[in-house]
C-alpha positions in Angstrom: -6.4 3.4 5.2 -4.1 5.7 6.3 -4.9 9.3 7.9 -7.6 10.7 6.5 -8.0 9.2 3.0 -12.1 9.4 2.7 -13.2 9.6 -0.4 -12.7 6.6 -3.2 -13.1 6.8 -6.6 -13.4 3.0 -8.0 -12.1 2.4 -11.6 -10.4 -0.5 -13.5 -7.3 -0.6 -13.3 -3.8 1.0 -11.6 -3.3 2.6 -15.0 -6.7 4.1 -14.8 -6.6 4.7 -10.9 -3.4 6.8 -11.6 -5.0 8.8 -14.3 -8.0 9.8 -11.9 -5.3 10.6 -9.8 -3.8 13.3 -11.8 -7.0 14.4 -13.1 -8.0 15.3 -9.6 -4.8 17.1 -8.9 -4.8 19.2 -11.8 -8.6 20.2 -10.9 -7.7 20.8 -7.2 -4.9 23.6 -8.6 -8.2 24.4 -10.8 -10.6 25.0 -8.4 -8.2 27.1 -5.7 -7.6 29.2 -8.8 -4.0 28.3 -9.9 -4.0 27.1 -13.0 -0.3 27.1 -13.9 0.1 24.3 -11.3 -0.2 21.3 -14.1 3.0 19.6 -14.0 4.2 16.4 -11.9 7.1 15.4 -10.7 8.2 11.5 -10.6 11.2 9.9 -10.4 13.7 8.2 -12.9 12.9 4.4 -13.6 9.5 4.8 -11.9 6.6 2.7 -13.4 2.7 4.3 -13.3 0.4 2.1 -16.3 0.3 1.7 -19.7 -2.9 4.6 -20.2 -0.8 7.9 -22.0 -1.0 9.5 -18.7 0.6 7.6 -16.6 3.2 6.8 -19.2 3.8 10.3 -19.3 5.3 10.6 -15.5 7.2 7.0 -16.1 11.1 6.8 -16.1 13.0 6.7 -19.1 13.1 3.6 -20.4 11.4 0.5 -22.6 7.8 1.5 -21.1 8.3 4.7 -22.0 10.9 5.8 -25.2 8.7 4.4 -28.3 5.5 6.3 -27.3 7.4 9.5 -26.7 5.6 11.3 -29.6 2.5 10.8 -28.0 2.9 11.8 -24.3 3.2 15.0 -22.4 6.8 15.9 -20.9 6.6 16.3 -16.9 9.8 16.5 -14.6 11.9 13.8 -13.3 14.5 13.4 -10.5 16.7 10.4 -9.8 15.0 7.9 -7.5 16.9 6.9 -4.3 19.1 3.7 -4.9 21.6 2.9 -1.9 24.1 0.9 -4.0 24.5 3.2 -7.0 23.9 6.5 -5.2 26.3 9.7 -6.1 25.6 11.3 -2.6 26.0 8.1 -0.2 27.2 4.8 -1.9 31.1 5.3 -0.3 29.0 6.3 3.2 28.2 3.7 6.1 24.8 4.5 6.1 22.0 7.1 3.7 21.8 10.0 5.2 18.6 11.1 2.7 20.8 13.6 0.6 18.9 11.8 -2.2 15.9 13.6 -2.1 18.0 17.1 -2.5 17.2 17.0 -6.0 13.3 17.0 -5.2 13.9 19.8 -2.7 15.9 21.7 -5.2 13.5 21.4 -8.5 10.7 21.8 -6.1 12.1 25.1 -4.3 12.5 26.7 -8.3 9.8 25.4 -10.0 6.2 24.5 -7.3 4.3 27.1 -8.6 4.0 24.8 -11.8 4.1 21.5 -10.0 0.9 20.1 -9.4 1.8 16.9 -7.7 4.7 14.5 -6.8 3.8 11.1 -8.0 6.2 8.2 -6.0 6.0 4.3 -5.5 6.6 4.6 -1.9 9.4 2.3 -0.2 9.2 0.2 -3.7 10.0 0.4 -7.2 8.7 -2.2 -9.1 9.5 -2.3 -12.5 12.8 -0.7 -11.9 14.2 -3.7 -10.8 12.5 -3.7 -6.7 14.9 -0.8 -5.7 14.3 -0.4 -2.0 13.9 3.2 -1.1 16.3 4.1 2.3 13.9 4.4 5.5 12.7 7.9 5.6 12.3 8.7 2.3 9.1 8.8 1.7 8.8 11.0 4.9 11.3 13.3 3.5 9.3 14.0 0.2 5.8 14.3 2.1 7.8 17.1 4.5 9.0 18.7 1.0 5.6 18.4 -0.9 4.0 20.5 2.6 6.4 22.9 2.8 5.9 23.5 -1.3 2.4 23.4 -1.2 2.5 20.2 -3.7 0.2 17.2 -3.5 2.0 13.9 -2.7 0.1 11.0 -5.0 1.5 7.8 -3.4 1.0 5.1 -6.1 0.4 1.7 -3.9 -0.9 -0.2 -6.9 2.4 -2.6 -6.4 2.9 -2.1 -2.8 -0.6 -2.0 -1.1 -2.2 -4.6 0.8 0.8 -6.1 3.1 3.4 -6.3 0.0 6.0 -4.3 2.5 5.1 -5.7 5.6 2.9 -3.0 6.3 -0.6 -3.0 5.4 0.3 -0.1 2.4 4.0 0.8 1.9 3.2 4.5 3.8 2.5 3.1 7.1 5.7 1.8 7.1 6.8 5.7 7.4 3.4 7.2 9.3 3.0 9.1 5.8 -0.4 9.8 4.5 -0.3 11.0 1.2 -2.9 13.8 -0.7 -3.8 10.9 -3.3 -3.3 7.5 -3.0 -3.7 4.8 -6.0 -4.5 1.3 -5.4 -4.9 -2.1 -7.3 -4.0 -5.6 -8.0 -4.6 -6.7 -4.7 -7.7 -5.3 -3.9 -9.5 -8.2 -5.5 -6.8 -10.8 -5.0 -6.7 -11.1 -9.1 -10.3 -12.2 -9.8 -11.9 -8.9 -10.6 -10.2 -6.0 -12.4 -10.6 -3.1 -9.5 -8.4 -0.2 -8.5 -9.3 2.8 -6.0 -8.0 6.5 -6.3 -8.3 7.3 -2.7 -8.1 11.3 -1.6 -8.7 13.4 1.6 -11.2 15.9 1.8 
């Protein structure tokens, strides 16, 4: 695993593993007495589970719209997409100005933000949008200078899906939380891990 994930918490399922996930952020803010920090921050078109939860800090969209009623509003920025980018699309190359938003919202609003919840490199469900290389570095840099947990959710990505044995090796990135599934059994046991430093 990377860095110093040590501690696993086994469950069911990626939708399930991402739920612990948030769970434990929320009690970390808890238990170093700041409670207002209950809020995450995920990006547009991401893709968490199906359990109300993790639905909660998906992108707008079919997995989301019809259970609005029943889910709690976090915050969203847009995800970085090289080909349909407002910052860099006319540029020769990304130079990262995508993750400005995250800096921005995060700069006004981390004493309420408990975590940042991405699919490094890879968004699935979105359509596999490829995430420019440095990214992911870029919002673990932002989430330690705002004293907000990074929950990378490697449920779609772990387990040499990127060419790396989890999608944040690929940057040297260890995330606060990290969620894992699907490929921990190969498909013949329902398992996912919520994996967390000390």
């Amino acid at each position: 695993l990377p860095g110093d994930l040590d501690h696993v918490f086994f469950s069911d399922s990626g939708s399930v593993a991402v739920e612990v996930a948030m769970k434990m952020a929320l009690q970390y803010w808890i238990n170093k007495g700041q409670p207002d920090k209950r809020r995450f921050l995920s990006f547009h078109g991401g893709y968490h589970g199906d359990t109300l939860g993790a639905t909660s800090v998906a992108g707008e969209g079919p997995f989301r719209d019809p259970y609005r009623p029943l889910l709690v509003d976090h915050l969203r920025v847009p995800n970085a997409y090289r080909y349909r980018c407002q910052q860099c699309s006319a540029m020769s190359r990304c130079d990262l100005s995508c993750v400005d938003p995250l800096g921005d919202l995060l700069e006004n609003r981390a004493s309420e933000i408990a975590a940042v919840i991405v699919e490094p490199r890879v968004q699935g469900a979105a359509g596999v949008i490829v995430a420019p290389e440095g990214h992911l570095a870029k919002i673990r840099r932002l989430c330690d200078r705002f004293d907000v947990l990074l929950i990378a959710d490697e449920v779609a990505t772990g387990f040499g899906k990127t060419g790396a044995m989890f999608a944040c090796d690929l940057e040297a990135v260890t995330p606060d939380i990290m969620v894992l599934g699907k490929g921990i059994t190969g498909g013949y046991l329902p398992l996912s891990a919520t994996l967390v430093t000390n």
